[in-house]
Backbone as numpy.savetxt, mean C-alpha at the origin, in Angstrom:
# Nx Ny Nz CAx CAy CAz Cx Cy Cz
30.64 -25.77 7.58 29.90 -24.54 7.89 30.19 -23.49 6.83
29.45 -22.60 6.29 28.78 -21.63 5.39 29.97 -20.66 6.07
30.93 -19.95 5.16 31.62 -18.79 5.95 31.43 -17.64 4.70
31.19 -16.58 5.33 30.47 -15.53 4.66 31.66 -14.52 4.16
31.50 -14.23 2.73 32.81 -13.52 2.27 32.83 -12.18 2.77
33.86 -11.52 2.67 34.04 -10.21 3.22 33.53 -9.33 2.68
32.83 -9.62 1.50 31.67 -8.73 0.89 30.58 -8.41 1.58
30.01 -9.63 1.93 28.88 -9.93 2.82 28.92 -9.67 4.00
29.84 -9.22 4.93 30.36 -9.41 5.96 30.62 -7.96 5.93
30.90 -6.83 4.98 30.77 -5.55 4.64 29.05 -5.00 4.49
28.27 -6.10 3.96 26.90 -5.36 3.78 26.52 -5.65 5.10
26.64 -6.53 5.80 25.81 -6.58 7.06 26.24 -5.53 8.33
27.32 -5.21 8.00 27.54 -4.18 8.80 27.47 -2.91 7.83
27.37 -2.97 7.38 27.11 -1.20 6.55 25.06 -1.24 6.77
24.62 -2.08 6.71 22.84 -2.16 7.33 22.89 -1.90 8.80
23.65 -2.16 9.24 23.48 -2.92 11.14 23.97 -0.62 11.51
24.89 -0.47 10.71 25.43 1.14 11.08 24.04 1.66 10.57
23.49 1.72 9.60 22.05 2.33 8.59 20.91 2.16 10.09
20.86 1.13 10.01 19.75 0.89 11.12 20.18 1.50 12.54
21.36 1.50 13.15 21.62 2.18 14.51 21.82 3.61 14.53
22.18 4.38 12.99 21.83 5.46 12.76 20.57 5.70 13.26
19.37 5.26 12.57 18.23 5.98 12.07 17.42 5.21 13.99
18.00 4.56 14.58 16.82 4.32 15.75 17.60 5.08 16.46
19.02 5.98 16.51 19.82 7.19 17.46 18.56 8.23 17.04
18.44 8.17 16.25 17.83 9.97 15.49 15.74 9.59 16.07
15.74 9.02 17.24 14.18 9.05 17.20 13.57 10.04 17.85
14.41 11.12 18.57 14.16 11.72 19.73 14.15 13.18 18.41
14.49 13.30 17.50 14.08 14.25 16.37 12.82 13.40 15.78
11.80 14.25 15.51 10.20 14.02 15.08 10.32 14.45 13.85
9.31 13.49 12.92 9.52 13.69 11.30 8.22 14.39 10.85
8.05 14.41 9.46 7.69 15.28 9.41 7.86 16.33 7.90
6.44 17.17 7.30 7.08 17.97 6.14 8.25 19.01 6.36
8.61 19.62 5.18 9.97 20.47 5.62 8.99 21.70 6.07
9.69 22.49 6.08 8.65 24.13 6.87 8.69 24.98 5.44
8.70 24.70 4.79 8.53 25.56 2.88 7.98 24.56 2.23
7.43 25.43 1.61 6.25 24.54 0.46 6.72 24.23 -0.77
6.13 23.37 -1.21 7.03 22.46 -1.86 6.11 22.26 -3.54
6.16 22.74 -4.54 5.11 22.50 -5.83 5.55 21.66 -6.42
4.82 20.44 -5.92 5.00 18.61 -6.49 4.51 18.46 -8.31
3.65 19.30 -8.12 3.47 19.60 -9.36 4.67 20.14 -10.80
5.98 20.55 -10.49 6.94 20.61 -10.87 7.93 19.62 -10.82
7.63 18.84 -10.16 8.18 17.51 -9.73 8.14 16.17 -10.51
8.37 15.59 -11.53 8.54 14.68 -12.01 8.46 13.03 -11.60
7.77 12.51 -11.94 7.86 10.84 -11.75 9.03 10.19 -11.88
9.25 9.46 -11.17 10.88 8.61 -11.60 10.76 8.31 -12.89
11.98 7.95 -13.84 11.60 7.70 -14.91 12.08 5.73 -14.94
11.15 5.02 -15.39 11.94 3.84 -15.20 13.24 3.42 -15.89
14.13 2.99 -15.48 15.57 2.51 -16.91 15.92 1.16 -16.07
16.91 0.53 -16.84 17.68 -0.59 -16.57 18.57 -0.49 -15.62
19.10 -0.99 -14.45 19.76 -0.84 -13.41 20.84 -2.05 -12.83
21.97 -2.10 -12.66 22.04 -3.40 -11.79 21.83 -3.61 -10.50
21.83 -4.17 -9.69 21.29 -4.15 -8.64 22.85 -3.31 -7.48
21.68 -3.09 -6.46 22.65 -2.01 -5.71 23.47 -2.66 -4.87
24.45 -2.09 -4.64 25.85 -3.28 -3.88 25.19 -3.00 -2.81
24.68 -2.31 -2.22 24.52 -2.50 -0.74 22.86 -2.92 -0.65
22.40 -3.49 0.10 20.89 -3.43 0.50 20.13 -4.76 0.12
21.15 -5.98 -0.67 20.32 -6.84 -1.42 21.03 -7.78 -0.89
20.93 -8.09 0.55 21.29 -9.53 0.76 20.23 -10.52 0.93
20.20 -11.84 1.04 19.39 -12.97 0.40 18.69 -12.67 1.77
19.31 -12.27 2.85 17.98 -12.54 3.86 18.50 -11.34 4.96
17.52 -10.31 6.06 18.22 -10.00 6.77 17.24 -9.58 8.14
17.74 -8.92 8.98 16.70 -9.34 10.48 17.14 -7.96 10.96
15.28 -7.74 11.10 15.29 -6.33 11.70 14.15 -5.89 13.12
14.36 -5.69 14.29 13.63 -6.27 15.15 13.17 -7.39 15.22
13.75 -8.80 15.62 13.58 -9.92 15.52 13.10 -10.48 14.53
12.81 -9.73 13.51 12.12 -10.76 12.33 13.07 -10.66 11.12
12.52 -11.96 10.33 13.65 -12.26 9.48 13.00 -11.70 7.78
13.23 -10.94 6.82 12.93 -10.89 5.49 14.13 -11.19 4.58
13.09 -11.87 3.71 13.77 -12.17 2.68 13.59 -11.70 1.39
14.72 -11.33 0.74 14.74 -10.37 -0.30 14.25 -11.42 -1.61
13.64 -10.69 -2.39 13.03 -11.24 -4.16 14.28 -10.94 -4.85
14.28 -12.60 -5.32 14.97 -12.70 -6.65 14.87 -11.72 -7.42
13.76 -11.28 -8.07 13.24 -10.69 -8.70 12.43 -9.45 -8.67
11.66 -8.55 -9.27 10.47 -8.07 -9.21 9.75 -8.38 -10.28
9.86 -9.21 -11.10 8.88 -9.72 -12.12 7.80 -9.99 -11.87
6.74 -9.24 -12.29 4.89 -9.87 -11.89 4.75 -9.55 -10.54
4.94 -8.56 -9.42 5.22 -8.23 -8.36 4.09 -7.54 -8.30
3.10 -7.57 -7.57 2.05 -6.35 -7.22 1.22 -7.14 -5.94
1.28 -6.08 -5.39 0.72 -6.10 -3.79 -0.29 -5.13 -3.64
-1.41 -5.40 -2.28 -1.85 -4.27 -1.82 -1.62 -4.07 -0.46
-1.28 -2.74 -0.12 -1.51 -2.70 1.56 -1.48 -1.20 2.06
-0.74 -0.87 2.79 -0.60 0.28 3.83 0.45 1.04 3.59
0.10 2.53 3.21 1.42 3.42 2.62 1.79 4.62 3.49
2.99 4.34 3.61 2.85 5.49 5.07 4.46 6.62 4.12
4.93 7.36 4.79 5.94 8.43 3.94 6.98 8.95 5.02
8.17 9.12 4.81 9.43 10.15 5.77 9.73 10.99 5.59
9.89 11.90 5.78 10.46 13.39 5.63 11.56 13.91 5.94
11.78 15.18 6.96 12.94 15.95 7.15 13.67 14.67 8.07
13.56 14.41 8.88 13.89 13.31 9.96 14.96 12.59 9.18
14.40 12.18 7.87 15.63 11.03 7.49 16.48 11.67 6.53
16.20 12.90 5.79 16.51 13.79 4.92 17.95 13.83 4.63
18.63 13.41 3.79 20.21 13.49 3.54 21.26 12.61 4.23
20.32 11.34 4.85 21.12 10.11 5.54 20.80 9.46 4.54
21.85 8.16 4.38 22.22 7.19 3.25 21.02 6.27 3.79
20.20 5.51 2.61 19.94 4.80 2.36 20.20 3.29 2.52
19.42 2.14 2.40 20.09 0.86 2.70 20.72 0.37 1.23
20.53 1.68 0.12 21.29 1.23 -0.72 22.68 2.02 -1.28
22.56 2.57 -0.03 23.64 3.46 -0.17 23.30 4.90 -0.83
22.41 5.38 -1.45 22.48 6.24 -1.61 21.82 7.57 -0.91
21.78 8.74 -1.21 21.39 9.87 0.42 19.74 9.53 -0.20
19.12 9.68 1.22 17.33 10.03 1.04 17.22 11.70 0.47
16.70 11.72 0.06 16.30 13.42 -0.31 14.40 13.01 -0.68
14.38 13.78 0.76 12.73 13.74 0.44 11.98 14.46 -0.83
12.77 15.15 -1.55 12.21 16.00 -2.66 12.03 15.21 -3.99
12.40 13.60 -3.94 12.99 12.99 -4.95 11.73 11.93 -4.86
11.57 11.19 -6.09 10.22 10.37 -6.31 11.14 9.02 -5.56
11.34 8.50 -4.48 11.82 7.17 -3.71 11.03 6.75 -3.02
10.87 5.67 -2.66 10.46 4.53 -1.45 11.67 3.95 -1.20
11.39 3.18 0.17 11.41 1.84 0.64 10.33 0.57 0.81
10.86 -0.52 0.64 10.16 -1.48 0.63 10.90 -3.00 1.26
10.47 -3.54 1.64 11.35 -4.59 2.68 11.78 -5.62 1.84
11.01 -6.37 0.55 11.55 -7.64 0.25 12.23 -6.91 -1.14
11.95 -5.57 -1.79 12.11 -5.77 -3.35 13.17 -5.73 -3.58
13.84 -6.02 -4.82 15.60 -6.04 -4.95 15.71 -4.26 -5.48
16.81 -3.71 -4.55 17.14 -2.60 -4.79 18.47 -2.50 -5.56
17.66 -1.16 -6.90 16.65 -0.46 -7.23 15.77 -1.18 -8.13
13.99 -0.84 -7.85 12.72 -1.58 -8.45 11.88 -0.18 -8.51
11.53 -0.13 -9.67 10.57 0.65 -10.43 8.76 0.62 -10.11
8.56 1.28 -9.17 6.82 0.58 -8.96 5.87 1.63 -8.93
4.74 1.64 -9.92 3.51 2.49 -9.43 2.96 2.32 -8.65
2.98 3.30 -8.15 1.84 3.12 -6.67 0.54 3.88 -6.89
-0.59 3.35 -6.62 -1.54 3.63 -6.92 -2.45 3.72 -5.47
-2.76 5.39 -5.30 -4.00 5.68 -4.13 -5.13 5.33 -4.62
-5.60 3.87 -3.45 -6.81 3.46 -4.02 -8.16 4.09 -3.32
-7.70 4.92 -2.73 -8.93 6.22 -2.18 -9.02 7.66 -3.07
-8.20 7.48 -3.79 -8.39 8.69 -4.57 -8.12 8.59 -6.38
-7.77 7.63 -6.49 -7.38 6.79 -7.91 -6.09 7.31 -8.31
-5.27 8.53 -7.44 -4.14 9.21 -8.11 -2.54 8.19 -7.94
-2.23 8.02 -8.87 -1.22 7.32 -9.04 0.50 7.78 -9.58
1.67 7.49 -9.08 2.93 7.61 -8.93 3.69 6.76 -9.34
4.75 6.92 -9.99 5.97 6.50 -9.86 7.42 6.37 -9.07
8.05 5.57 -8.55 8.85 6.25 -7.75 10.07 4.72 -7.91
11.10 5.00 -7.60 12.37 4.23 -7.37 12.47 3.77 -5.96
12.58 2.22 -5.73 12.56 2.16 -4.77 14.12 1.93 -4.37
14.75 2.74 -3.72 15.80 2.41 -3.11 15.95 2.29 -1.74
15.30 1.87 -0.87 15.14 2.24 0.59 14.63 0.81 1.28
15.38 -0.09 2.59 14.16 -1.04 3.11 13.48 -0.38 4.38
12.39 -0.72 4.29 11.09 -0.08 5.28 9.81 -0.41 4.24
9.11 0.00 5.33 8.60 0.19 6.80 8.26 -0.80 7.48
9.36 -0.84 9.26 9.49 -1.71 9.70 8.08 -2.01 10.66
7.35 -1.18 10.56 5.91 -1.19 11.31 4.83 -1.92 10.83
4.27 -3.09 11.82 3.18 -3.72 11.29 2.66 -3.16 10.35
1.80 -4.22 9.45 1.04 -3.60 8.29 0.96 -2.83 7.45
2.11 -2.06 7.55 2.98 -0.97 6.55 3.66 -1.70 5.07
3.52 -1.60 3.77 3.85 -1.74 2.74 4.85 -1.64 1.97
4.90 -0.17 2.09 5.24 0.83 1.88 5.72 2.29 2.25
6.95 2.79 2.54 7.15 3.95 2.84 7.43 5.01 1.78
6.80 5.69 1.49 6.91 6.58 -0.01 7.77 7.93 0.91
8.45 8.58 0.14 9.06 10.11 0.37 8.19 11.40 0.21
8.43 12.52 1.04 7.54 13.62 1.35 6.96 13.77 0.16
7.66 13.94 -0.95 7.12 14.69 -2.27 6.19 13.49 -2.92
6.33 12.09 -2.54 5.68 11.10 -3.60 4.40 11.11 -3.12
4.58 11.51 -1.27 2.86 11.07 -0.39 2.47 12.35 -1.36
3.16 13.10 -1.34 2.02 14.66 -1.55 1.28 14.20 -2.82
2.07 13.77 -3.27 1.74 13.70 -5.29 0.32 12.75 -4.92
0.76 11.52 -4.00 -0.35 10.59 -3.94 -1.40 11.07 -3.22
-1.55 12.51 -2.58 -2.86 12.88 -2.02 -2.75 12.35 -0.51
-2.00 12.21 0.06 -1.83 11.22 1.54 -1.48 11.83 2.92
-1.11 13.35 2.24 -0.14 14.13 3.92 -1.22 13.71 4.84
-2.50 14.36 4.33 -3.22 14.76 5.68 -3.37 13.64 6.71
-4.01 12.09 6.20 -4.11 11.15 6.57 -3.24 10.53 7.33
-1.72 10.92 6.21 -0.51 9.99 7.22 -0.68 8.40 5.89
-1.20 7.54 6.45 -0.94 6.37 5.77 -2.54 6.28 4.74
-2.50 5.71 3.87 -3.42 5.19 2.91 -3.45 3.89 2.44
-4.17 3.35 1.56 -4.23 2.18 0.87 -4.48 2.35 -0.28
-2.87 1.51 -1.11 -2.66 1.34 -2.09 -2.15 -0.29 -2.90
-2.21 -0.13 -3.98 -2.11 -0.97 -4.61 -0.39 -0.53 -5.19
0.57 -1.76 -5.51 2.05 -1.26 -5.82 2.00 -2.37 -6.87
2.52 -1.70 -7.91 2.89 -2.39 -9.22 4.42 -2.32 -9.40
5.41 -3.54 -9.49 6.40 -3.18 -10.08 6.12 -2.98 -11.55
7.41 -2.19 -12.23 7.34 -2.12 -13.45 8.79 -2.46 -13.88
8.82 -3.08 -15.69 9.84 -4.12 -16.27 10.10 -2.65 -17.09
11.38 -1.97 -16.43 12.01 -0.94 -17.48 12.30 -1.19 -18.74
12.36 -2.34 -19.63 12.51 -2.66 -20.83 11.23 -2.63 -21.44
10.13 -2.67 -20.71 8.92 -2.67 -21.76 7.96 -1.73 -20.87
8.16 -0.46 -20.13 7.62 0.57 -19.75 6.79 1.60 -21.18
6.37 1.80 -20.66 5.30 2.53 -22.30 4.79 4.17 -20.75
5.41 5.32 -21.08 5.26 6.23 -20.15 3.60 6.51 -20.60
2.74 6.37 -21.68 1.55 7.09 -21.99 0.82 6.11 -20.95
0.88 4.83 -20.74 -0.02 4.03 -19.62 0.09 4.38 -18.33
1.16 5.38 -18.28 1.49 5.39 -16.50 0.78 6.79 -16.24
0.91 8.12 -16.95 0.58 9.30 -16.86 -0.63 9.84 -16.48
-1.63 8.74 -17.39 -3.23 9.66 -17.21 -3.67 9.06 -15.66
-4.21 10.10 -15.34 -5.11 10.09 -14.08 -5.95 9.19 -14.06
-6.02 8.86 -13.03 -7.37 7.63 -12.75 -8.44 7.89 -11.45
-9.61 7.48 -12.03 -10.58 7.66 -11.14 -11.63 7.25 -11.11
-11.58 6.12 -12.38 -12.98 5.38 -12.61 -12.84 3.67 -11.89
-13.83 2.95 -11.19 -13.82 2.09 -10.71 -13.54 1.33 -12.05
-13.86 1.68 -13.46 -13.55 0.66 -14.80 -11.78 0.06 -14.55
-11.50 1.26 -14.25 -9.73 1.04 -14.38 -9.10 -0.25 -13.32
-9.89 0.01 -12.59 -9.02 -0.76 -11.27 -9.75 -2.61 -11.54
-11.24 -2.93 -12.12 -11.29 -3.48 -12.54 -10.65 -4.42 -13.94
-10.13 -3.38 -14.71 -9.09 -3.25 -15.85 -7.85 -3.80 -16.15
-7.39 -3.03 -15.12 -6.25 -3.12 -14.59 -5.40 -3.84 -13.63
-6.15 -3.90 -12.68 -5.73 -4.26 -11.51 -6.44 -5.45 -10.66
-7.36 -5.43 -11.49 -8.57 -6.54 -10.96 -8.77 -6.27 -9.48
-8.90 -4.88 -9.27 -9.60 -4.56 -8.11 -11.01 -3.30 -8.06
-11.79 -3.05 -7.44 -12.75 -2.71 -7.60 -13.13 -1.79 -6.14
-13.12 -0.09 -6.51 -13.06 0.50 -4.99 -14.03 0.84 -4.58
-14.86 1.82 -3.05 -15.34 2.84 -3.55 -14.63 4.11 -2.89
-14.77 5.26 -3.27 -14.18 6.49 -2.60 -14.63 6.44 -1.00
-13.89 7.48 -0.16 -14.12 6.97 1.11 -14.97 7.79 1.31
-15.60 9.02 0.22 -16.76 9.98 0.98 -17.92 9.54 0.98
-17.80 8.44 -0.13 -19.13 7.38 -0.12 -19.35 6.72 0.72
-18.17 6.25 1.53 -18.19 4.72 2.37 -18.32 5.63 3.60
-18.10 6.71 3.86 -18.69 7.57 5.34 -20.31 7.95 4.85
-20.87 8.34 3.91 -22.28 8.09 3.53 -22.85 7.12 3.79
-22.38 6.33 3.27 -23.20 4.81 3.53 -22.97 4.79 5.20
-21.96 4.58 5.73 -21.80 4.17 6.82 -22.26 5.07 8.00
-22.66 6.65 7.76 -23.41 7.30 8.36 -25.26 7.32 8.47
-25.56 6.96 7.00 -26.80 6.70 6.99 -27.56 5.95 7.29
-27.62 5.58 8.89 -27.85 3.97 9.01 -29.76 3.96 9.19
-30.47 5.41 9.08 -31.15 5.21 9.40 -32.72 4.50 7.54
-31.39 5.10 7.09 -31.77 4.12 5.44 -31.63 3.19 5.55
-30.71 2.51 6.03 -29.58 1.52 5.66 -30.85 0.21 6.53
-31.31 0.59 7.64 -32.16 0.41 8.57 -33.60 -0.07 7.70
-34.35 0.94 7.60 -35.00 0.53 6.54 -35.28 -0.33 5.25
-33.79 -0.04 4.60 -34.25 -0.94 3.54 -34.00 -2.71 3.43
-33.32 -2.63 4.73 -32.91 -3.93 5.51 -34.56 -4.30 5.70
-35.36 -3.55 6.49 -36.60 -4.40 6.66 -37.81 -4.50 6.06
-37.58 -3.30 5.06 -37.98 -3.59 3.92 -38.45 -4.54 2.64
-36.84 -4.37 2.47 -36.60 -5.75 1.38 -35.89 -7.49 1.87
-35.99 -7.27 3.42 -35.61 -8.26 3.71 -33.94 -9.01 3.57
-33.01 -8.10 3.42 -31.81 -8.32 3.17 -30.77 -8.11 4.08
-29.50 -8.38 4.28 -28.57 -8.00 5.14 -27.88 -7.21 4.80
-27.12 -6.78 6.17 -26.07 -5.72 5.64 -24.69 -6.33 5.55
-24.15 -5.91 4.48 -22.50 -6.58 3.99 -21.52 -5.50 4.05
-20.49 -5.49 4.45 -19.48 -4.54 3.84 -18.73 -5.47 2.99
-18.05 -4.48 1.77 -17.08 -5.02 0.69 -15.95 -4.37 0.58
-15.09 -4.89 1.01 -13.98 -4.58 1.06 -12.87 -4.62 -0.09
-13.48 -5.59 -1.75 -12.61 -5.17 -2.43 -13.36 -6.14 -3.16
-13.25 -6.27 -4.37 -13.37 -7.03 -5.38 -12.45 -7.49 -6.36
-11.85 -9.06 -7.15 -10.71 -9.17 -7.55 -11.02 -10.35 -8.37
-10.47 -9.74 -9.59 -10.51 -10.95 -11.31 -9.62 -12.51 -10.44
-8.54 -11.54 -9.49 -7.05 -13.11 -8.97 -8.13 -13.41 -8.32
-8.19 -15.15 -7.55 -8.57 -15.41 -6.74 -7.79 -15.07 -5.26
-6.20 -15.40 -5.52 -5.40 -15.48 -4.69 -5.36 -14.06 -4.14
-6.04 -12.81 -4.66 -5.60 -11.60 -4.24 -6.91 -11.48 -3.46
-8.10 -11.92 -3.62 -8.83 -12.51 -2.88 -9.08 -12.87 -1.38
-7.95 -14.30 -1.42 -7.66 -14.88 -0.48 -7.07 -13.90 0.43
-5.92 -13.54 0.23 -4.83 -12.74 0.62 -5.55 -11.05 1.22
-6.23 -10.82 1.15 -7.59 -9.37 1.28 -8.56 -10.15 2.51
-8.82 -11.76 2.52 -9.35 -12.16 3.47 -8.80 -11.95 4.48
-7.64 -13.08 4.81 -6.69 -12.71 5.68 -6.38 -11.39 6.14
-6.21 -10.67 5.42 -5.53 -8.66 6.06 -7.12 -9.10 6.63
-7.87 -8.58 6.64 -9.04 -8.42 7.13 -9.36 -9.10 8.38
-9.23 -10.52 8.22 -9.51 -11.08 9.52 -9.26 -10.79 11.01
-7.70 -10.43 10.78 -6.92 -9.61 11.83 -7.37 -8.17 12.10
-8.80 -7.77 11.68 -8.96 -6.96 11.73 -10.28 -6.57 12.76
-11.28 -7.52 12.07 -12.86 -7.86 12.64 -12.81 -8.89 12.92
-14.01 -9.24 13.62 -14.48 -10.55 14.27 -15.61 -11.40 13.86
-15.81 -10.06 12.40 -17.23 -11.20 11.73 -17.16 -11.89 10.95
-17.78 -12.71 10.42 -17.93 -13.50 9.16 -17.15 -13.08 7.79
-16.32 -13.67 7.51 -15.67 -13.09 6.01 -16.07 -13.72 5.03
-16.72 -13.63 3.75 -16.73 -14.59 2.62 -16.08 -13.60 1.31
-15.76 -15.24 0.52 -15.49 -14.70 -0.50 -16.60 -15.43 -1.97
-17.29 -14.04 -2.42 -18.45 -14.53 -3.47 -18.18 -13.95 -5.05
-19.20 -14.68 -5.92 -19.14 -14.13 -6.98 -20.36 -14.00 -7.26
-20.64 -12.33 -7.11 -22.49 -12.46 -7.78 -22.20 -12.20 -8.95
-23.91 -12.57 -9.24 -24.47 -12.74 -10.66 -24.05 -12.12 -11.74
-24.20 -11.07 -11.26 -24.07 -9.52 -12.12 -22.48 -9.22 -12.41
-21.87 -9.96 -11.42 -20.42 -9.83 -11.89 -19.62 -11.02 -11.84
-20.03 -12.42 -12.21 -19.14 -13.44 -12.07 -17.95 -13.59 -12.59
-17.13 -12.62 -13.38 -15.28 -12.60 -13.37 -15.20 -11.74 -11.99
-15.53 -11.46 -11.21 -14.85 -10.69 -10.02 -15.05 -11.49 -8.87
-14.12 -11.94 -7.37 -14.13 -12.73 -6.50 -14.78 -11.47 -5.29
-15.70 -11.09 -4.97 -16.12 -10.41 -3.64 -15.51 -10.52 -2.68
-14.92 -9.68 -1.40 -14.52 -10.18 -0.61 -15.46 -9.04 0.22
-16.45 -10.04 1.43 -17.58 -9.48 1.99 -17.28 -9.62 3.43
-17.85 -8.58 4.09 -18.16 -9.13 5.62 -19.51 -9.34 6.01
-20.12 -10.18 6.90 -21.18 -10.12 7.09 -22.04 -11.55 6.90
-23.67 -11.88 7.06 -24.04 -10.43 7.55 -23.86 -10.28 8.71
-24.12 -8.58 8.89 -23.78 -7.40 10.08 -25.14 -7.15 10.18
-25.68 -7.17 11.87 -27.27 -7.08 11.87 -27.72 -5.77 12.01
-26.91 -4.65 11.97 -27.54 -3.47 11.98 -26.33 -2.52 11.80
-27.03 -1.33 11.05 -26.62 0.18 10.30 -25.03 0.11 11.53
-25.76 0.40 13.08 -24.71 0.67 13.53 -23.32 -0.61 14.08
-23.55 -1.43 13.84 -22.59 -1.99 13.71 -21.90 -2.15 12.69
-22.31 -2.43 11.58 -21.48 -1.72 9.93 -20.61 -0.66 10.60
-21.21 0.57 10.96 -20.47 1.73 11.38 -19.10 1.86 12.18
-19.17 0.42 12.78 -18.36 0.36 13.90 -17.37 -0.71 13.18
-17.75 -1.42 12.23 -16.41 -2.16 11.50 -16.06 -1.07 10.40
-16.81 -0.37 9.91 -15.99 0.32 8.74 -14.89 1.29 9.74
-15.07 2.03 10.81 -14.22 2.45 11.46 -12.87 1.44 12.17
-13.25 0.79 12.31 -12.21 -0.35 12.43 -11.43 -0.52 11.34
-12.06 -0.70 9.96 -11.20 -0.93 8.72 -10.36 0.37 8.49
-11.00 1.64 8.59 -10.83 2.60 8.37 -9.22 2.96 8.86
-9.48 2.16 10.45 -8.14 2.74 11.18 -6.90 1.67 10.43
-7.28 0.74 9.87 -6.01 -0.66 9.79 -5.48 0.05 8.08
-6.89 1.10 7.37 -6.06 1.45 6.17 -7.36 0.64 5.05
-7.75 0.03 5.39 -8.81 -0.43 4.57 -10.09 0.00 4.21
-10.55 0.54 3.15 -11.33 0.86 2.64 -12.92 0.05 2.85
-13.59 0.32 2.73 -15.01 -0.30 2.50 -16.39 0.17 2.16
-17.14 -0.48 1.12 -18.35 0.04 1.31 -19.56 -0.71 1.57
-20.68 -0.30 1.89 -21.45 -0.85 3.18 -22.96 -0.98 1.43
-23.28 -2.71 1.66 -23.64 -3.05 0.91 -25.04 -3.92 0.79
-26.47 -4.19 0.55 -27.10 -5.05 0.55 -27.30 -6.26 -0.08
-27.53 -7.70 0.56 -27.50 -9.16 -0.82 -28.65 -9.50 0.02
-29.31 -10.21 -0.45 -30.63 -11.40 -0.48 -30.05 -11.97 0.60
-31.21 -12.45 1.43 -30.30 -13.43 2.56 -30.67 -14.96 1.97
């Protein structure tokens, strides 16, 4: 039998105290601080070389019955999902890597990455994008990604909402280039570019999804269905993986296509949806899980 050194046997209880801390403190509500805060003075993490943190990086560990397992690595690491943020609530309690949270500071948590990991996070509803250090594991809540700190949601455009959808890039501090990380983004070119994903803004996707009495029309019109698109992607596998989140979401038809007009990109479609107002009623559905969409016509 496997007997666990007293190192190990030190991190699991220095997590097990971290975690019975922070579920004592639930009956305090989180939350921004009560002074305003100019993020704009606020700086991006800067990426550097690190060794990994003595506390927070064991090979596997279990948090409400479920088990994660930590990455070797963060090499080639990029995900998309659900970004939610903590505030005063956790404010100046240690970390799972030991070090204090200070919501004023560019940090996350993240459940599998090896702490500390360098990752842009990118709001894919608003194209505004961050840097931040992840030293923290969370968020232990379904479908959550990501937990960013008060000052990183602000930077990312996110208070009002609460959670968003983003795309997370680790980054390799030895070959960081700061002029690629800085400029603003906001063109669907980039995310195709870049990221091999493809958005639309959400004031569009409440347009579309309000206008059903167009949407109506040109359905019987031109004889076509209605699709929502939920993302477009150069990976196949990021694809696949965008199906799935989705499925658990709706109950209709999912495909994944490549039209004409764009055969390097994998579609990931719903549909078809036989009318304006039912579109309406899955984009609100996506809407609530964090997923984006826009409401689309193809040839039947």
């Amino acid at each position: 039998m496997h007997k666990l050194s007293l190192r190990q046997i030190c991190n699991v209880f220095f997590i097990g105290i971290l975690l019975l801390l922070n579920s004592c403190s639930t009956t305090r509500k989180d939350g921004p601080p009560s002074y305003n805060v100019d993020v704009s003075k606020i700086p991006d993490a800067v990426p550097q070389s690190e060794p990994r943190s003595k506390y927070g990086n064991l090979a596997s560990y279990r948090v409400f019955g479920k088990q994660y397992h930590v990455m070797n690595s963060s090499k080639d690491y990029e995900e998309q999902g659900i970004a939610s943020w903590y505030g005063t609530k956790f404010h100046a309690q240690r970390t799972s890597s030991g070090e204090r949270y200070n919501m004023l500071a560019m940090t996350a948590a993240h459940k599998t990455l090896p702490l500390p990991t360098y990752v842009q996070v990118t709001n894919l509803k608003n194209g505004k994008k961050i840097i931040v250090k992840v030293n923290d594991r969370g968020p232990f809540e379904a479908n959550r990604l990501i937990d960013l700190s008060y000052v990183a949601a602000k930077k990312l455009g996110m208070l009002g909402h609460g959670t968003t959808y983003v795309d997370v890039k680790a980054i390799d501090p030895t070959r960081y280039d700061r002029n690629n990380f800085n400029k603003p983004v906001h063109t669907e070119d980039f995310y195709i570019a870049k990221n091999g994903i493809k958005t639309q803004p959400p004031e569009n996707t409440l347009h579309y999804a309000n206008n059903t009495k167009n949407v109506n029309h040109s359905v019987h019109q031109h004889s076509k269905s209605v699709y929502l698109q939920v993302g477009a992607f150069r990976n196949k596998v990021l694809a696949e993986n965008m199906k799935m989140r989705v499925g658990k979401v709706v109950k209709s038809p999912i495909k994944i296509t490549r039209l004409a007009r764009s055969k390097k990109l994998y579609h990931v479609q719903i549909g078809p949806i036989k009318d304006g107002v039912a579109a309406k009623h899955i984009t609100q559905q996506l809407k609530a899980a964090g997923v984006s969409s826009k409401q689309t016509l193809e040839e039947v």
